[in-house]
N, C-alpha and C positions, 0 to 999 in steps of 0.2 A: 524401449522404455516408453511406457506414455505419455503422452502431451500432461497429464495431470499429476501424476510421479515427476515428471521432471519438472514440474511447476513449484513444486512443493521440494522438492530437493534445492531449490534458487531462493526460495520463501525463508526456508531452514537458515541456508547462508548465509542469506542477507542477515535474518536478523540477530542469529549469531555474531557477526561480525560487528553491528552496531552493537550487539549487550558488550562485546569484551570494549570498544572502544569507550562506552561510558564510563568505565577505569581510570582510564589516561585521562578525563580531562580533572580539575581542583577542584576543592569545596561542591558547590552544589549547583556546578555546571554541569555533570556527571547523572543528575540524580534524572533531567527530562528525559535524555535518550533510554537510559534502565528503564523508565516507567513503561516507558512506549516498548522499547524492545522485547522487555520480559514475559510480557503479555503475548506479543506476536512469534516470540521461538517458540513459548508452551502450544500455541493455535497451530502453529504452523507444522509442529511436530504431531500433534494429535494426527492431524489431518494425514499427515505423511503419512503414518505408521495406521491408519484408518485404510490407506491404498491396499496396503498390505495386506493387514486384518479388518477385512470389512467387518466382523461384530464392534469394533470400536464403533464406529461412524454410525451406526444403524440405534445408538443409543440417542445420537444426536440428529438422525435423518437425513443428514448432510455429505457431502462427497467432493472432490474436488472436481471428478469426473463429469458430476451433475449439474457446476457452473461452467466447464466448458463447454459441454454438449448444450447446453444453452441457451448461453453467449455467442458460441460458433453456429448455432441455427440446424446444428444436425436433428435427424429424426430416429435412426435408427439405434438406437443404445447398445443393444446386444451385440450390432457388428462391431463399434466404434470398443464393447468392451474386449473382444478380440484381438483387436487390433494390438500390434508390439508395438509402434511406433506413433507419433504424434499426426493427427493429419493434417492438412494445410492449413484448414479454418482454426485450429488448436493452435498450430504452431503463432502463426498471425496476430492472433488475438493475442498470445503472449508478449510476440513480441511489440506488437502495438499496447499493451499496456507500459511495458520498460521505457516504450518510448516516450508516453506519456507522462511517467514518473522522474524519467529523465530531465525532460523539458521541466519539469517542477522545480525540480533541486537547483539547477541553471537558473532559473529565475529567482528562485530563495536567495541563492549566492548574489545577484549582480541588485535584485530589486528590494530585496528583505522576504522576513514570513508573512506579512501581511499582505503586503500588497502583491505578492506572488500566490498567497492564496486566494486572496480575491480574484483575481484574473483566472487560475486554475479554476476554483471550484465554478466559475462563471463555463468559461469555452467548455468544460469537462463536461459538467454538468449537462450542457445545452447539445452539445455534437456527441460527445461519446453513448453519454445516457439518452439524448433523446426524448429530452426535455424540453415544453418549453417553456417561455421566459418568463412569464408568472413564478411557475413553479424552480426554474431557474435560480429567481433573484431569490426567494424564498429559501432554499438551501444555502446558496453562499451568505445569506445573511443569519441564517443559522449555525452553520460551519464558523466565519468569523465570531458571532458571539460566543460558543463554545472555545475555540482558543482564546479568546481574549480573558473571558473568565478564566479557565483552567492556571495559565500561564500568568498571565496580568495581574491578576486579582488574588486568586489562590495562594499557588506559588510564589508569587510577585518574583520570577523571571522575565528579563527585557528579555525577549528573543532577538535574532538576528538581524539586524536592521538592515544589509545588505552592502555593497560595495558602492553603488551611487550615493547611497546618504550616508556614506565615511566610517561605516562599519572597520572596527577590525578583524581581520583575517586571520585565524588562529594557525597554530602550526599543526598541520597533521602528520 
């Protein structure tokens, strides 16, 4: 399987798994995670099913392959699309994003969405991407005003406030 096949088989899950849970939760605590979700199973499915049948994807120019080969800093395309199996730079890069996204959600839980996204979209931004800090602050302060509108404003959903400022913990 390839690094970008199995990438997209994890994408599909994931976000599978968050659309059925936005069921379970009341009222219109359900309705954030659907928004978000729904969007990213259809993308994420495209994209899968695009490994498959490349004329999908060539509609859209896009590939999953063509963000790893990328991202991992390979050159050769042709061998890399040969290849059965993911290579190290693919593998890595995966799983250094999970771990990335990991650390997120651990901070959303203990700090809140806010202040976990500040600090995310801040280190992310600046080490992962390779950014700097001009352009840095300039996204997280973009990043925050778009959730704050969306959720705050729009919606007028209080997001998670987090375990230190006395959030409660929902049952999952």
């Amino acid at each position: 399987m390839k690094g970008s096949t199995l990438l997209g088989v994890i994408l599909v899950g994931t976000a599978a798994l968050f659309f059925g849970w936005s069921f379970s939760y009341g009222g219109m605590a359900g309705f954030v995670p659907l928004v978000l979700a729904f969007p990213t199973l259809v993308l994420a499915a495209l994209c899968l099913a695009g490994e498959r049948y490349p004329r999908i994807m060539s509609a859209f120019e896009v590939s999953l392959e063509d963000v790893l080969t990328s991202a991992a800093g390979a050159e050769d395309t042709a061998e890399a699309a040969a290849q059965q199996g993911p290579r190290a730079g693919e593998f890595a890069l995966i799983v250094r994003m999970f771990v990335w996204f990991t650390v997120f959600g651990v901070l959303v839980f203990i700090s809140g969405f806010y202040v976990s996204t500040f600090l995310f979209a801040a280190i992310f931004t600046h080490y992962q991407g390779r950014i700097g800090w001009p352009g840095t602050a300039f996204i997280t302060a973009l990043a925050l005003g778009f959730f704050y509108f969306i959720f705050e404003e729009t919606l007028a959903v209080d997001l998670f406030a987090g375990v230190i400022f006395g959030a409660f913990i929902p049952p999952l």
